[in-house]
C-alpha positions in Angstrom: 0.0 0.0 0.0 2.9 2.6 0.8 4.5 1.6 -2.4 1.4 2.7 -4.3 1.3 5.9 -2.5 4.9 6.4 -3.1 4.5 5.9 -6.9 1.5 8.3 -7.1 2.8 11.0 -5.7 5.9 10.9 -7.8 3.8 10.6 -11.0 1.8 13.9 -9.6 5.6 15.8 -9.1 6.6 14.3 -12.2 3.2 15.9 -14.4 3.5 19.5 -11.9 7.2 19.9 -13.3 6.2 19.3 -17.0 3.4 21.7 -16.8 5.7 23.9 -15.3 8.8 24.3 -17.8 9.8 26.5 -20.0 9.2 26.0 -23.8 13.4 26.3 -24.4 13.5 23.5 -21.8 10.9 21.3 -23.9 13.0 21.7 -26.7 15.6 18.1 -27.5 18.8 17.7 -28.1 18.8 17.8 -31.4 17.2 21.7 -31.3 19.5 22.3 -29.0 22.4 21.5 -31.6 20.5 23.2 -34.6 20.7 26.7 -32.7 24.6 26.1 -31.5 25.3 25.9 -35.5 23.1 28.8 -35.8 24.6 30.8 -33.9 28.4 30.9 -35.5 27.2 31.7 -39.2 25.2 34.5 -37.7 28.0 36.6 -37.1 30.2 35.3 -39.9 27.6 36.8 -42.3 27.7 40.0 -39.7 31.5 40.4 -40.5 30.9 40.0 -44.2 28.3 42.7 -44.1 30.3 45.1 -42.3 33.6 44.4 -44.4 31.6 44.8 -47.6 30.1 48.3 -46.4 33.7 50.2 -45.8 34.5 52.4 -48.2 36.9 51.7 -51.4 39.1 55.1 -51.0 39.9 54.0 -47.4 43.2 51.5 -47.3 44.5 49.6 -44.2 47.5 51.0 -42.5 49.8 48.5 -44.7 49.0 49.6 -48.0 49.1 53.5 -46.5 52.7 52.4 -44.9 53.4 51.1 -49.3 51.7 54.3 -51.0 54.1 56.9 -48.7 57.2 54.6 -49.6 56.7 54.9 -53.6 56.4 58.9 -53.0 59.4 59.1 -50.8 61.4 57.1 -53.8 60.1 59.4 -55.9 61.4 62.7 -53.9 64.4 60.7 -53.4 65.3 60.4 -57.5 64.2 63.8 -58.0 66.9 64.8 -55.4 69.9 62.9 -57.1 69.0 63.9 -61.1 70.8 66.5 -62.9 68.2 66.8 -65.5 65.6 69.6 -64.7 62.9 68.2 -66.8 62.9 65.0 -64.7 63.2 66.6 -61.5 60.1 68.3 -62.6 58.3 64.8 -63.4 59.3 63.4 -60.1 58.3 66.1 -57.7 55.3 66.4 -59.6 55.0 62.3 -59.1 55.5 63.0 -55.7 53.1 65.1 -54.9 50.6 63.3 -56.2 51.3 60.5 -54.2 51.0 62.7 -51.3 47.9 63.7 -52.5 46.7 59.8 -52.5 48.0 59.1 -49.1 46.1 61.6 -47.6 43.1 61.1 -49.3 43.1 57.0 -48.5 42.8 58.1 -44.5 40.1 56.2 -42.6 37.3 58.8 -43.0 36.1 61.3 -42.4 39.1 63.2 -43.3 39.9 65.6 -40.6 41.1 69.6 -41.3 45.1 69.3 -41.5 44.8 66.4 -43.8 42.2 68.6 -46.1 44.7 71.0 -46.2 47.5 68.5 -47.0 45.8 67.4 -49.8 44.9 70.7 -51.1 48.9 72.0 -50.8 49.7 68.8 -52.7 47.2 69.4 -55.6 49.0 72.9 -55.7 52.1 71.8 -55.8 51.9 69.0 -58.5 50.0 71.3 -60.7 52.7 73.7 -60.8 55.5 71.5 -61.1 53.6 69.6 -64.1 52.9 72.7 -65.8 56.8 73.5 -65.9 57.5 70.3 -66.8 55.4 70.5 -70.1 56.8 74.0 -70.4 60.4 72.4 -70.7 59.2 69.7 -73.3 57.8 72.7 -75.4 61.1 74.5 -74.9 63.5 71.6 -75.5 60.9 71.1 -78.6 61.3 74.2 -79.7 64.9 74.6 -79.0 67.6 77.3 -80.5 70.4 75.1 -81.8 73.6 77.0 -82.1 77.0 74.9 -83.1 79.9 75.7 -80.5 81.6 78.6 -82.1 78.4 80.1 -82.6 77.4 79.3 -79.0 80.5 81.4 -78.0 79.9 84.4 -80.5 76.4 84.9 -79.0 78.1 85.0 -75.2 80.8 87.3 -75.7 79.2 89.5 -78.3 75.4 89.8 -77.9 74.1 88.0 -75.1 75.6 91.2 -73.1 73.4 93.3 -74.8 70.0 91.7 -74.3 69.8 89.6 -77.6 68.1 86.6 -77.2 69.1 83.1 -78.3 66.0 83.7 -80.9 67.1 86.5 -82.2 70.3 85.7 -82.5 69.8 82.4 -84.4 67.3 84.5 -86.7 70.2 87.0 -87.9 72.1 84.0 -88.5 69.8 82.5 -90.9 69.9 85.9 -92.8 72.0 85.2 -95.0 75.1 85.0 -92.5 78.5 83.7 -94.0 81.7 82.8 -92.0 84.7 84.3 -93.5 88.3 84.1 -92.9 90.8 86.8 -94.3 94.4 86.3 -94.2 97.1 88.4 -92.7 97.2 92.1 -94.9 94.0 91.1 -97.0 91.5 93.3 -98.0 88.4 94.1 -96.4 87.0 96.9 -97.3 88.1 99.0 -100.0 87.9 102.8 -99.7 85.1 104.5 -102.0 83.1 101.1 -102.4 79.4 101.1 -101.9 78.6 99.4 -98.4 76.7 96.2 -99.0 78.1 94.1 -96.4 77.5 93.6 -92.7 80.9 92.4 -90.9 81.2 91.4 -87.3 84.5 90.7 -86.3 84.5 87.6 -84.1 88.4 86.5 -84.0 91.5 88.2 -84.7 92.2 91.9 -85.2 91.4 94.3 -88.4 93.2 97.7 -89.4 91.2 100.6 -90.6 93.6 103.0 -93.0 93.2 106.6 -94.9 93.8 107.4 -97.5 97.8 106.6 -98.5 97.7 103.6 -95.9 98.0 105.8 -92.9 96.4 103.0 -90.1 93.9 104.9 -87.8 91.6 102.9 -85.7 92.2 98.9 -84.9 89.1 96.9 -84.7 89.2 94.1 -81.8 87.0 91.4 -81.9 83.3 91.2 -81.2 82.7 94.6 -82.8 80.9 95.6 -86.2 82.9 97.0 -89.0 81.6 100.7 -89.8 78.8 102.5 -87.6 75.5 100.6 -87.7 72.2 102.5 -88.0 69.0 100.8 -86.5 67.0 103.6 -86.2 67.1 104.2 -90.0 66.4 100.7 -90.8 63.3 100.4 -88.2 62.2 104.0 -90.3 62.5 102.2 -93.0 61.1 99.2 -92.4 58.0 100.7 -91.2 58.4 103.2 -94.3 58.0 106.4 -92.1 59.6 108.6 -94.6 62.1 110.3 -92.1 65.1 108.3 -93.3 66.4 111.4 -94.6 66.0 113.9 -91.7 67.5 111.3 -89.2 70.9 112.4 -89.0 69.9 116.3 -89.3 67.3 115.2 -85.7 70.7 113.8 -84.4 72.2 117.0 -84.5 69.7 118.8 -83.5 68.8 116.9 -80.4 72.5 116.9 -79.5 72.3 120.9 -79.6 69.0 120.6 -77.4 71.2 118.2 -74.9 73.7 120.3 -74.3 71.2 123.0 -74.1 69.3 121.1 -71.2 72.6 120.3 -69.6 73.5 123.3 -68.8 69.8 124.5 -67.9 68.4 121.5 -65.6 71.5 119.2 -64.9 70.5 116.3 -66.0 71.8 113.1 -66.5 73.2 111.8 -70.0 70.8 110.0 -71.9 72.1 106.8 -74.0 71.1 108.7 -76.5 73.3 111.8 -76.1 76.4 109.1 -75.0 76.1 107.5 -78.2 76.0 110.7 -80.4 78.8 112.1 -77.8 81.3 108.8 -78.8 80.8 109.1 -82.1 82.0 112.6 -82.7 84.8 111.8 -80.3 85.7 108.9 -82.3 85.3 110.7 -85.8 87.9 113.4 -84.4 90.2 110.8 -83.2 90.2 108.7 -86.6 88.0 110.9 -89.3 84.2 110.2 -90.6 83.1 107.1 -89.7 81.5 104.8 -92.6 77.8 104.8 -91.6 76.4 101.1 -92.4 73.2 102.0 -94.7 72.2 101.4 -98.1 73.9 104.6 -100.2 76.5 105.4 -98.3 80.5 104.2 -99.7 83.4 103.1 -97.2 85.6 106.3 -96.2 88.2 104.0 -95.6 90.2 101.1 -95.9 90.3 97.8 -93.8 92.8 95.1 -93.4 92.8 92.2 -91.5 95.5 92.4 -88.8 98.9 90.4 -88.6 97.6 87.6 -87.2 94.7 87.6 -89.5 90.7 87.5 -88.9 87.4 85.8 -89.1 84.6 88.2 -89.8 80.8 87.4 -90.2 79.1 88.4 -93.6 75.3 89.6 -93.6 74.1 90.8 -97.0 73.2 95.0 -95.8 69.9 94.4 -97.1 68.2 91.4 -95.3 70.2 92.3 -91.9 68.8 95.8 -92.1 65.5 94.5 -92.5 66.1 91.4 -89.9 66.8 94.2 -87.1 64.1 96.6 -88.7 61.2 94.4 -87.8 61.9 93.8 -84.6 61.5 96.4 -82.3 63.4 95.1 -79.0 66.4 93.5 -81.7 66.8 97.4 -82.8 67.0 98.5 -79.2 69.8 96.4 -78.6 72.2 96.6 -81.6 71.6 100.7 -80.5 73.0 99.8 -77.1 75.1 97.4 -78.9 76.7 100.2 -80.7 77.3 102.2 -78.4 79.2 100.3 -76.3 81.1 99.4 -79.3 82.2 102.8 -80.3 83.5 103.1 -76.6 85.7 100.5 -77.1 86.7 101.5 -80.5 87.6 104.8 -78.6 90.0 102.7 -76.1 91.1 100.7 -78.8 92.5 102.8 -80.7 93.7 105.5 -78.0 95.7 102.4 -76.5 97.1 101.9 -80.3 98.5 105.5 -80.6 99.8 105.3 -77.1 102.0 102.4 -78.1 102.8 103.5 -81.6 104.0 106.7 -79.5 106.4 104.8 -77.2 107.3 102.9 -79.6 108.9 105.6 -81.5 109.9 107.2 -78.1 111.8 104.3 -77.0 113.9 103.7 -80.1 115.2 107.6 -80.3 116.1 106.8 -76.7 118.1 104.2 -77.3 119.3 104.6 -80.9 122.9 105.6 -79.8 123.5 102.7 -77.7 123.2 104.8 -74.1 120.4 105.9 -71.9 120.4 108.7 -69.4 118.9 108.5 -66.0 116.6 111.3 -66.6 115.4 109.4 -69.9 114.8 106.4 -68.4 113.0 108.2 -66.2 110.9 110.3 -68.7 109.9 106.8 -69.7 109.0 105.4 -67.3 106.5 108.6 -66.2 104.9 107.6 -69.8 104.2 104.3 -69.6 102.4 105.3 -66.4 100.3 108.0 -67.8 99.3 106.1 -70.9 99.4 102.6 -68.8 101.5 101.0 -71.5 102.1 97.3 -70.1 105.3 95.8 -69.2 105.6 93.0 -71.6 105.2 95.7 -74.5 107.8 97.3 -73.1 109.9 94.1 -72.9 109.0 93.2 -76.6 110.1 96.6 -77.8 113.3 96.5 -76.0 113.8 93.2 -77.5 112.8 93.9 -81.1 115.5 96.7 -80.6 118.1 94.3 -79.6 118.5 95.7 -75.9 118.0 93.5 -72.6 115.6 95.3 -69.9 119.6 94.7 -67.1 121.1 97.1 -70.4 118.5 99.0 -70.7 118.4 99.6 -66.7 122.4 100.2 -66.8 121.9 102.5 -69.7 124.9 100.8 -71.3 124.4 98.9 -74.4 127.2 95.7 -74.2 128.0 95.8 -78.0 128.1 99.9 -78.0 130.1 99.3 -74.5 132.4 97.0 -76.2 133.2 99.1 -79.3 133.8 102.3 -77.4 136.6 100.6 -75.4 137.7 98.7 -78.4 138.3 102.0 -80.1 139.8 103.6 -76.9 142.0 100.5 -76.5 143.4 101.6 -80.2 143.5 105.1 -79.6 146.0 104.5 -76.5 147.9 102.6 -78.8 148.6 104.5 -81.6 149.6 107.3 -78.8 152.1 105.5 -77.5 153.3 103.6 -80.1 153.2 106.5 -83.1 
């Protein structure tokens, strides 16, 4: 009978705790599994989802760490090449790069790296643009040989010419020339119809009777070029003639001002003002325009020359249609009659000791207060001591003689013919 009771009242705990459960607790083994599986792929798929929603312009630290490498290479060449067009490319590359890293930050981009990527837009633009402005130039580039490389930097680069220009007078009808020691340049009472530049050697302008007066030096122009009358002329003002009577006249009116107001020299007045110093000095001055004739004769030096040709017609109208080209070869002439000036001043100061200097020492003795009178010459006309040494020696002194004042062969005849003088004394 207790056993009964026993097993009923189990069987009433057993149906209170079934009615009692929770569904989750219902559930078997098997569910139990099927949400444990569940579960995992959930947040897989929650991973993929959140991977696939960051954006494309935003890279992980390693590929950041590999974009700032290739632009610090690319500052790094720019920094060893020689070549200006490729340190152009590689800065530009550069900042470009810089521009990438900064825009592949994890977003959203904060204010100094807006700003980094805005200085590194500016940047590569500008360094682009001269890059394609070098490609144009080397493109378009003025190819001058090596002698006429060096004409253009001695002779006209000084005065403002450009490279352009330059090249363009060349390809007007310019001829290299090379004259021989004595030969003829310029013949006296010939029409001009030449341009010549001197660009190596010397060349001697004569009179009348071969009387040299002026030496021209190299990088100058033969004659007295006239830009003004061949711009008038090329833009067919009809003033060609009146030019040169203006030039007067305005040289009046300087001096006139000069003495009023105090002002300063003009180019202008400088270049009229060398002129008529160098026509008194040497005579007229052959004026390089179509009409005029050579007033005198030119040689090439002792050493010889080479000259450049132009036909007077097509440089005339090379320089006349430019309007900055005729600026220069003004300024270009004037500085050239300068040193035609101090040319030919240093010329006559060493003809003149020349001449001085073999008087001096003609009978074989020089004086204290000669040597002295020569030496106060030198200094005033700053005549060089190795021309002084080369005249001495072309007139067969020694510069310890010529300080003794003693020449040794005149030394040796005098007592020669004093040794036979005693002689034929005392033995009659």
């Amino acid at each position: 009978m207790q056993a009964r009771r026993s097993l009923a009242f189990s069987f009433k705990n057993t149906l209170r705790n079934k009615t009692t459960c929770k569904p989750d607790m219902l559930l078997g083994s098997q569910s139990k599994l099927e949400l444990l599986s569940r579960q995992p792929s959930g947040s897989r798929t929650l991973a993929k989802q959140t991977s696939q929603s960051k954006p494309w312009h935003e890279l992980p630290p390693h590929q950041l760490a590999v974009v700032t490498t290739l632009g610090n290479l690319a500052s790094l060449s720019a920094a060893a090449s020689q070549d200006h067009a490729v340190v152009r490319l590689l800065s530009g590359v550069s900042s470009l790069v810089s521009v990438g890293y900064n825009s592949f930050m994890p977003k959203p981009l904060k204010t100094h790296q807006l700003t980094a990527v805005a200085w590194s837009c500016a940047f590569a633009m500008l360094h682009f643009v001269n890059f394609g402005l070098l490609l144009w130039e080397s493109s378009h580039a003025i190819k001058l040989s090596d002698e006429e490389e060096d004409i253009y930097e001695h002779g006209f680069q000084v005065h403002r010419v450009t490279p352009r220009q330059f090249r363009k007078l060349l390809d007007s009808g310019a001829k290299f020339r090379d004259y021989q020691p004595g030969a003829l340049i310029t013949e006296y009472g010939k029409p001009v119809s030449r341009v010549i530049y001197v660009t190596h050697g010397t060349c001697i302008g004569e009179r009348v009777g071969g009387c040299p007066v002026l030496e021209y030096h190299q990088d100058v122009f033969i004659g007295h070029l006239q830009p003004k009358i061949w711009r008038a002329e090329y833009l067919g003002s009809g003033d060609v003639a009146n030019i040169e009577d203006l030039d007067s006249d305005a040289e009046e009116d300087w001096l006139i001002e000069k003495c009023a107001r105090r002002k300063r020299r003009s180019p202008k007045d400088l270049r009229s003002l060398l002129e008529a110093g160098l026509a008194e000095r040497t005579g007229p001055i052959t004026k390089v325009q179509s009409g005029a004739s050579w007033n005198g004769t030119t040689r090439a030096g002792p050493d010889g020359c080479r000259v450049i040709e132009w036909p007077l017609g097509s440089f005339a109208c090379r320089v006349g249609s430019d309007e900055s080209l005729c600026k220069a070869m003004e300024n270009m002439c004037t500085l050239s009659l300068a040193a035609k000036i101090s040319q030919g001043a240093r010329g006559k100061a060493l003809e003149g000791y020349s001449e001085l200097l073999s008087l001096v020492v003609r009978d074989g003795i020089v004086d204290p207060e000669e040597r002295q009178a020569l030496s106060h010459y030198r200094a005033r006309h700053a005549v060089p001591d190795t021309e002084h040494w080369r005249m001495l020696d072309e007139l067969g002194w020694t510069l310890e003689e010529f300080d003794q004042g003693v020449l040794k062969s005149h030394h040796q005849k005098l007592c020669t013919s004093r040794q036979a003088s005693f002689w034929h004394w005392l033995l009659p």
